[in-house]
C-alpha positions as CSV (number, residue, x, y, z in Angstrom):
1,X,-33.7,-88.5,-21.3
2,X,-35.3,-86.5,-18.3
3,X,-38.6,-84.6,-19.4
4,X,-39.5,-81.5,-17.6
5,X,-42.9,-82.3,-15.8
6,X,-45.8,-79.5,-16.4
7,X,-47.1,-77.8,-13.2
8,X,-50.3,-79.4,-11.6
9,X,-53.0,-77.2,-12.2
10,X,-55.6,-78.0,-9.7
11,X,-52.8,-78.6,-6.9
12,X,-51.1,-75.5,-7.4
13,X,-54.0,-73.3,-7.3
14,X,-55.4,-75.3,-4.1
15,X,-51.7,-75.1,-2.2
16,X,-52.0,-71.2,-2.9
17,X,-55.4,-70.5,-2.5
18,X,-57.1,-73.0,-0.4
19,X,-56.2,-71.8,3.3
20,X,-57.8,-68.6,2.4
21,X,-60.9,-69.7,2.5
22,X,-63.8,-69.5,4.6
23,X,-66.5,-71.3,2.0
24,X,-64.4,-74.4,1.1
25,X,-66.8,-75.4,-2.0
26,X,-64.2,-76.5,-4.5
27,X,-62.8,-79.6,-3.2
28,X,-63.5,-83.4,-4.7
29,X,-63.8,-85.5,-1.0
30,X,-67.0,-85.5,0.9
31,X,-66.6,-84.0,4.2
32,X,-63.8,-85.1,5.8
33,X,-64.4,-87.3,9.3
34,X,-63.0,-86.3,12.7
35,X,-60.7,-89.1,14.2
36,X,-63.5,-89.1,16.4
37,X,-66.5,-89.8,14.1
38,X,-63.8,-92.5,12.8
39,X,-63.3,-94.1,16.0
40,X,-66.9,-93.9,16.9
41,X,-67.7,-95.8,14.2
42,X,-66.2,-98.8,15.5
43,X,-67.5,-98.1,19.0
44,X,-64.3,-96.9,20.4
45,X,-63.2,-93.5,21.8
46,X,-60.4,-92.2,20.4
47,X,-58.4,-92.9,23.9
48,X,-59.6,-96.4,23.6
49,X,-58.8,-96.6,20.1
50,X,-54.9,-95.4,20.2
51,X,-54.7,-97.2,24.0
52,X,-55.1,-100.3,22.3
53,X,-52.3,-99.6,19.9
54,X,-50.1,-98.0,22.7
55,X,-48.1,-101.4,23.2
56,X,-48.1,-101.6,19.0
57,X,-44.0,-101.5,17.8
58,X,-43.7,-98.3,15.1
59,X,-41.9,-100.6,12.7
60,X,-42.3,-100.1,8.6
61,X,-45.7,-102.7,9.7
62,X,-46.7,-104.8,6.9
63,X,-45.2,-103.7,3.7
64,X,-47.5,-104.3,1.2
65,X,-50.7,-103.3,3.6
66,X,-51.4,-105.8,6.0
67,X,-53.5,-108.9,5.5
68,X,-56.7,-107.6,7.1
69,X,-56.9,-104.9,5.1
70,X,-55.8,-106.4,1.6
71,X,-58.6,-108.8,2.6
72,X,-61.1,-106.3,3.4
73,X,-60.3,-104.2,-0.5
74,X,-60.4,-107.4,-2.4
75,X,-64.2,-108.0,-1.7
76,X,-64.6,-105.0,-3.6
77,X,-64.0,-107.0,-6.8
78,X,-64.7,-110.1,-8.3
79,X,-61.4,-111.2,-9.1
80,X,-59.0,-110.0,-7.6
81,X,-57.5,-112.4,-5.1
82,X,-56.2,-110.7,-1.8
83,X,-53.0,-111.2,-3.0
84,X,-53.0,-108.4,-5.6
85,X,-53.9,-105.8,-3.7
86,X,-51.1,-103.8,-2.8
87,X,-51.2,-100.6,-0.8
88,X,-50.1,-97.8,-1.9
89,X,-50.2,-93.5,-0.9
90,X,-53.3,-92.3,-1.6
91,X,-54.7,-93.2,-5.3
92,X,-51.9,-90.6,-6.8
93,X,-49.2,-93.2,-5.1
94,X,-51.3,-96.0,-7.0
95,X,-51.4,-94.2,-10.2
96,X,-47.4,-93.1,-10.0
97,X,-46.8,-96.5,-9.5
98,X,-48.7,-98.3,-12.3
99,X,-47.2,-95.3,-15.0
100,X,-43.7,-95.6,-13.5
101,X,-43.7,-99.6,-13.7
102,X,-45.2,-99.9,-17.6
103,X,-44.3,-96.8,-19.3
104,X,-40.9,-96.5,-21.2
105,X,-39.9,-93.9,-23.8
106,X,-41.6,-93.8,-26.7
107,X,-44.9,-95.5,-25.5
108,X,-48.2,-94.7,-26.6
109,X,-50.8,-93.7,-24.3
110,X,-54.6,-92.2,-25.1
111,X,-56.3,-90.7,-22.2
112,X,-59.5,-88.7,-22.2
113,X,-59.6,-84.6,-21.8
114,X,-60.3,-83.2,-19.0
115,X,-59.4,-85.5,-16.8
116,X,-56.7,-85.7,-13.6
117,X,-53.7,-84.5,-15.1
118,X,-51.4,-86.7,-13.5
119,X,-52.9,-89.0,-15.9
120,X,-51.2,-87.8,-19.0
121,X,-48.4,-85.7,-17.7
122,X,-46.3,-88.5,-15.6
123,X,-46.9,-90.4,-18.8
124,X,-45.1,-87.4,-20.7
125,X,-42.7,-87.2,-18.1
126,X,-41.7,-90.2,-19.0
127,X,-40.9,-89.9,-22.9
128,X,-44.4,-91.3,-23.4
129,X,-46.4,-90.1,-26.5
130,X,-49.9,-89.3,-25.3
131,X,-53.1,-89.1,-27.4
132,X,-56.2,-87.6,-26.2
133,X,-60.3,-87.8,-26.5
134,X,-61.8,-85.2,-25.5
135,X,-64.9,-84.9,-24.0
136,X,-67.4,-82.8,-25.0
137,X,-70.1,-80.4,-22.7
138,X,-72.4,-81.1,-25.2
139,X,-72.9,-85.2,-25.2
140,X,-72.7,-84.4,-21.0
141,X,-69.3,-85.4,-21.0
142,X,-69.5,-89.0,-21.9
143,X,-67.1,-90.8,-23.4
144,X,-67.3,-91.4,-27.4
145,X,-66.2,-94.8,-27.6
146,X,-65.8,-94.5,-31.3
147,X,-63.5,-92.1,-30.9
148,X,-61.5,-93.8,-28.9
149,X,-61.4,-96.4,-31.1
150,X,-60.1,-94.5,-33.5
151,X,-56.8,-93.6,-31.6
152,X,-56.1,-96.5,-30.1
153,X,-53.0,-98.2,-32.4
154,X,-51.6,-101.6,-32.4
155,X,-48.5,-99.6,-30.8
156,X,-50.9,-98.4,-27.6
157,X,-49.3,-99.5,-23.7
158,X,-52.0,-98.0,-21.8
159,X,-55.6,-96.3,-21.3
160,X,-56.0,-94.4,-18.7
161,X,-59.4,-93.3,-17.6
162,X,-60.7,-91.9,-14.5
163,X,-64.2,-93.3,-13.6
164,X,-66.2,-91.1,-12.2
165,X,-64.6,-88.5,-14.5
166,X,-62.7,-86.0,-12.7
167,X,-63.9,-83.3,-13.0
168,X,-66.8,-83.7,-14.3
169,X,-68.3,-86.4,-12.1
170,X,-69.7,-88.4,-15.4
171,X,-69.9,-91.9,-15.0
172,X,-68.7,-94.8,-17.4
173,X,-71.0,-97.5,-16.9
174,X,-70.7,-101.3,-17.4
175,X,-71.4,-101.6,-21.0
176,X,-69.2,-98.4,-21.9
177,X,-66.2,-100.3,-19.9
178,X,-67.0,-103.3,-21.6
179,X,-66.3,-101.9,-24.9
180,X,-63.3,-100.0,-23.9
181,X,-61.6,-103.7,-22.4
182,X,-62.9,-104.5,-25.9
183,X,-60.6,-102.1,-27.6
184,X,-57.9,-102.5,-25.2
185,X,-57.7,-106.1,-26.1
186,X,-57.4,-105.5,-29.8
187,X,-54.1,-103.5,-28.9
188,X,-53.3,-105.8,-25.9
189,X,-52.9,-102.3,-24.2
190,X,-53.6,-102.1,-20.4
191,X,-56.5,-100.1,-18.8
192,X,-55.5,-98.1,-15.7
193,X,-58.8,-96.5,-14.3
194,X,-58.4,-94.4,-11.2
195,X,-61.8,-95.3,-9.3
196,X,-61.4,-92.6,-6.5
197,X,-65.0,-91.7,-7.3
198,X,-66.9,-94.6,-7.6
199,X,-70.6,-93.6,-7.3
200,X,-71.7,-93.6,-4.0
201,X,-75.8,-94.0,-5.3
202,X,-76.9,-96.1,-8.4
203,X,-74.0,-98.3,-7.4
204,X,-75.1,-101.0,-9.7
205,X,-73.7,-98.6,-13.0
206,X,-70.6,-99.0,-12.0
207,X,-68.0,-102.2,-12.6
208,X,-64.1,-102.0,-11.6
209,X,-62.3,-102.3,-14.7
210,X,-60.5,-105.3,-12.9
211,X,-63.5,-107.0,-13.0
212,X,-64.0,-106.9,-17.0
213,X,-60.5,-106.9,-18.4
214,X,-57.6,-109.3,-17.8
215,X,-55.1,-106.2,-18.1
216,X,-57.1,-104.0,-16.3
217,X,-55.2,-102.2,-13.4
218,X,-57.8,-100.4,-10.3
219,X,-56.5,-97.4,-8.6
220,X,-58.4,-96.7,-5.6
221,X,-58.5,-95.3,-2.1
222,X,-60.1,-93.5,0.7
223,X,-59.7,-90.1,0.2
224,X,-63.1,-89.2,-1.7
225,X,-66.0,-91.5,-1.4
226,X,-64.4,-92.8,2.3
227,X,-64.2,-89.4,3.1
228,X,-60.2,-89.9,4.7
229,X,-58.3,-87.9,2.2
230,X,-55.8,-87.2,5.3
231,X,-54.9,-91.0,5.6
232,X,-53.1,-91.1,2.3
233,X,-53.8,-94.7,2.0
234,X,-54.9,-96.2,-1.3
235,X,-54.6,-99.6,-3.2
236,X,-53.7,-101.0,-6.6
237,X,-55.2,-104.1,-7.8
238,X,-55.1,-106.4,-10.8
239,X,-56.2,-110.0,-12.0
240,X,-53.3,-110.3,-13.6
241,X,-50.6,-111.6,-11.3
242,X,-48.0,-111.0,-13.1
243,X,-48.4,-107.0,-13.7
244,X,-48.8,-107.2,-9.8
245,X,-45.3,-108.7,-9.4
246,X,-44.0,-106.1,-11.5
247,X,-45.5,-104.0,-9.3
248,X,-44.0,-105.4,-6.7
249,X,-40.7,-104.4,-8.0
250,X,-41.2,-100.9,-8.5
251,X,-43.0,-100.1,-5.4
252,X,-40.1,-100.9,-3.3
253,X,-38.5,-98.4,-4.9
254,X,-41.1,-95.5,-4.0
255,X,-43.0,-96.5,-0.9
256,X,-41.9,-99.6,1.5
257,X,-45.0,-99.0,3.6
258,X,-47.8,-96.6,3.7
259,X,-47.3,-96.7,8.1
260,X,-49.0,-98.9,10.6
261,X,-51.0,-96.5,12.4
262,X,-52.8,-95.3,9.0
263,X,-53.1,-98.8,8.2
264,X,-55.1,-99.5,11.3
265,X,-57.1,-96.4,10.8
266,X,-57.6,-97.9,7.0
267,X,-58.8,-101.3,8.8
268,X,-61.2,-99.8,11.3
269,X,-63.2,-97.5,8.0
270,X,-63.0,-100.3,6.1
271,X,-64.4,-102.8,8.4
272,X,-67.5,-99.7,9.1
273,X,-67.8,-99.3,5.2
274,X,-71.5,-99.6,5.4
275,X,-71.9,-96.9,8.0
276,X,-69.7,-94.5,5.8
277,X,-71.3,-95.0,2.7
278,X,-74.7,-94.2,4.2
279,X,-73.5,-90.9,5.7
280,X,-71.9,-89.7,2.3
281,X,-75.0,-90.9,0.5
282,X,-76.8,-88.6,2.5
283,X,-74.7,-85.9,1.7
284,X,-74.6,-86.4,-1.7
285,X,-78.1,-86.7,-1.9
286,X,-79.0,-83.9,0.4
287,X,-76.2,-81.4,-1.6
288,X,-76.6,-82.5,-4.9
289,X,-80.4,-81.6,-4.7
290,X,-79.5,-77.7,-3.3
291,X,-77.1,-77.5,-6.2
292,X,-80.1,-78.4,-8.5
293,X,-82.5,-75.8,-6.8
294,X,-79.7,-73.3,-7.2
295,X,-79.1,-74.0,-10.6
296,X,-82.5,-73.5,-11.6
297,X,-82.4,-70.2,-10.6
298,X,-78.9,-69.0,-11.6
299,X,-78.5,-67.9,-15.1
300,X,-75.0,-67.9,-15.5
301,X,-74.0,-71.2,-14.7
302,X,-74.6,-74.5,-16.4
303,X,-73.9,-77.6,-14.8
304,X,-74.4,-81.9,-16.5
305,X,-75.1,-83.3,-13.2
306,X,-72.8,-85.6,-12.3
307,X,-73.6,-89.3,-11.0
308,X,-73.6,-89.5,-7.5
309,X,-70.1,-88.5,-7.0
310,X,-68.9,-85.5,-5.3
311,X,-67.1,-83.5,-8.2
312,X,-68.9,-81.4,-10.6
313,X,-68.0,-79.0,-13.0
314,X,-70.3,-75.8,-13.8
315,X,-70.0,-73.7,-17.1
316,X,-69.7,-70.0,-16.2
317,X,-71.6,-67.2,-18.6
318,X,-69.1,-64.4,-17.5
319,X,-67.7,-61.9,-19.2
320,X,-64.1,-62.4,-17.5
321,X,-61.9,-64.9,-17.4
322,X,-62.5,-67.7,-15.1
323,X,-59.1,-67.9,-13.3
324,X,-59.6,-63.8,-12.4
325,X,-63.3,-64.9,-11.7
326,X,-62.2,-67.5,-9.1
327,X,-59.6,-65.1,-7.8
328,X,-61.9,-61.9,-7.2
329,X,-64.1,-64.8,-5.8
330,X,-62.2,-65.8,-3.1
331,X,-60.5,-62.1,-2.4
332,X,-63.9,-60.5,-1.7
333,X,-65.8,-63.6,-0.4
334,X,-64.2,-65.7,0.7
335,X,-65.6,-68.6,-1.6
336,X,-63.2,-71.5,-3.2
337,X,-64.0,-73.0,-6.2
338,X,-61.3,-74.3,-8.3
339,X,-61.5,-72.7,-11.8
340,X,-62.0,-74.5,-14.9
341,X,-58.1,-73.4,-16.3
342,X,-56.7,-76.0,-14.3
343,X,-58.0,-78.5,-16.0
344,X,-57.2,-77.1,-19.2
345,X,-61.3,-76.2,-19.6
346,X,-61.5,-72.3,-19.8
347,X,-64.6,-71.0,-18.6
348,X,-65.5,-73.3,-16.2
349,X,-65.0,-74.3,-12.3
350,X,-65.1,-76.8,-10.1
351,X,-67.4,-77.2,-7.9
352,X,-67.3,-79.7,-4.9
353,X,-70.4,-79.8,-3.5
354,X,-70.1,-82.5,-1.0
355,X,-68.8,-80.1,1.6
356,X,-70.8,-79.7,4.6
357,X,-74.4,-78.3,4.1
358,X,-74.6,-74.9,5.8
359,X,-70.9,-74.3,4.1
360,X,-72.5,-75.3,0.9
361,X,-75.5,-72.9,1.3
362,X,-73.5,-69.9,2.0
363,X,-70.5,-70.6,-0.3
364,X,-73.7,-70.5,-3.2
365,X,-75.3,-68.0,-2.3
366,X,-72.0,-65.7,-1.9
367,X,-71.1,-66.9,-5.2
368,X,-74.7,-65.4,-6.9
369,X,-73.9,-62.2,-5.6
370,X,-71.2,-62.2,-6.8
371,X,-72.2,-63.0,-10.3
372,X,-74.6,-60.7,-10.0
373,X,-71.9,-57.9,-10.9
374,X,-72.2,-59.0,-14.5
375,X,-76.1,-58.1,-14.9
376,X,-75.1,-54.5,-14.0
């Protein structure tokens, strides 16, 4: 039985709207690097960089990532041995692949609402019955474990989170993950959590779900806090062995490799992780604390901070729509967010804050005047 698949909301308003722009303050990466901040990372010019690869045979390279860099991802986690980190596209290729791979018709899956929509529509896709808990603006967001409890069945395959929360940016922290593995277990369900967003500050709230839960899958990569969305390399790891051999299976049917030049390029930011994670701290620091100052002051938007990660989501006091609010946005000033409709949140938008400062600066303060035609 084939299942029509529902549009993507954030990515179809972004693949219309998002070369339009000239305030970019709607997107979920910290600021992208140049090839040659990359390469300068590891002391190398770019020339020096792709000079040393020049005599390098463009073959499909190591299929499943290759060994330095499955090596380099698995001292992320506790237990994941390097051989159960697979690479995959991005972490959308990672979470395709765990859905495709476990999911059959008639499953059960509970997901939390908002959250990133592949999450619950390629399960529906595939004949899947999803349940959802929502999240509410008024416990920030968070989680209600009870609730989930609650919908969780003996018949449950999978919960799949996001952690941070896309797009919210709220943060489930050790003990909440702890208690979902707990519930999960009752079910034997797997966890999939894609951990794109994994705080960059306060690092010691947040666990990989791998590391608490013998089912637990990880989706990961280097698009938001590694700040290499254009790479479109991510990973999928498990302490289970035997869900990775399954995975195994399935990924040759929808990747073979990810491409050796990315890979290298995925070696050399991984081997300078330290250096990128205390540029983006920076950033989030430094841009998280002029959304804060500009919050204060603007009285029709709301915003839960989120936890050190660089999606947020601000509640809008408009008398308008938020999709014709985002759209008037961008037509007269040329400011991006994404609004809060794609996510299935009226009212709302998100903003991405981790964009560079001045961009930031001018994309808010365009965005106040242009609220300001409401007070009239």
């Amino acid at each position: 039985m084939v299942i029509e698949i529902a549009k993507f909301g954030v990515e179809e308003w972004l693949n219309k709207w998002e070369k339009e722009a000239r305030y970019d303050i709607s997107q979920s990466s910290i600021a992208a690097l140049t090839l040659k901040e990359l390469t300068n990372l590891g002391g190398m010019t770019v020339t020096a960089f792709f000079e040393k690869l020049s005599s390098k045979e463009l073959d499909y390279g190591w299929i499943e990532g290759s060994p330095t860099f499955k090596k380099l991802v698995a001292k992320f986690y506790q237990k994941i041995p390097t051989a159960n980190v697979l690479q995959t596209n991005g972490s959308t290729g990672a979470n395709m692949l765990a859905l495709y791979a476990l999911l059959n018709p008639g499953d059960h899956v509970v997901t939390t609402f908002p959250t990133y929509q592949q999450l619950y529509d390629i399960p529906r896709s595939l004949g899947a019955h999803v349940d959802f808990v929502r999240l509410e603006e008024a416990a920030n967001w968070q989680l209600d474990l009870e609730k989930l409890a609650a919908v969780v069945t003996p018949a449950t395959k999978i919960i799949c989170l996001n952690n941070a929360n896309n797009p919210t940016g709220t943060l489930l922290d050790r003990i909440a993950l702890e208690r979902v593995a707990a519930i999960a277990r009752k079910a034997d369900a797997y966890v999939v959590v894609d951990e794109v967003y994994s705080p960059l500050v306060d690092s010691d709230d947040f666990v990989s779900i791998a590391d608490v839960y013998e089912k637990g899958i990880a989706t990961n990569s280097l698009s938001k806090t590694y700040s290499l969305p254009g790479l479109r390399i991510g990973w999928i790891a498990s302490p289970d062995s035997e869900i990775v051999n399954l995975f195994r299976k399935y990924r040759d049917y929808t990747l073979i490799s990810s491409g050796v030049l990315d890979d290298e390029l995925a070696v050399l930011a991984l081997s300078n992780r330290a250096k990128i994670l205390q540029r983006n701290q920076k950033i989030v620091i430094d841009n998280l604390e002029i959304v804060k100052k500009w919050i204060e002051k603007e009285p029709r938007v709301e915003l839960v901070l989120p936890k050190n990660v660089p999606t947020s989501f601000i509640k809008l006091d408009i008398p308008e729509d938020d999709y014709s609010f985002c759209v008037s946005l961008l037509k007269n000033t040329g400011v991006l967010l994404v609004p809060g409709t794609a996510f299935g949140v009226p009212q709302h938008a998100r903003l991405g804050y981790c964009c560079d400062k001045k961009t930031l600066e001018q994309g808010l303060a365009l965005l106040t005047q242009h609220l300001r035609k409401f007070d009239k």
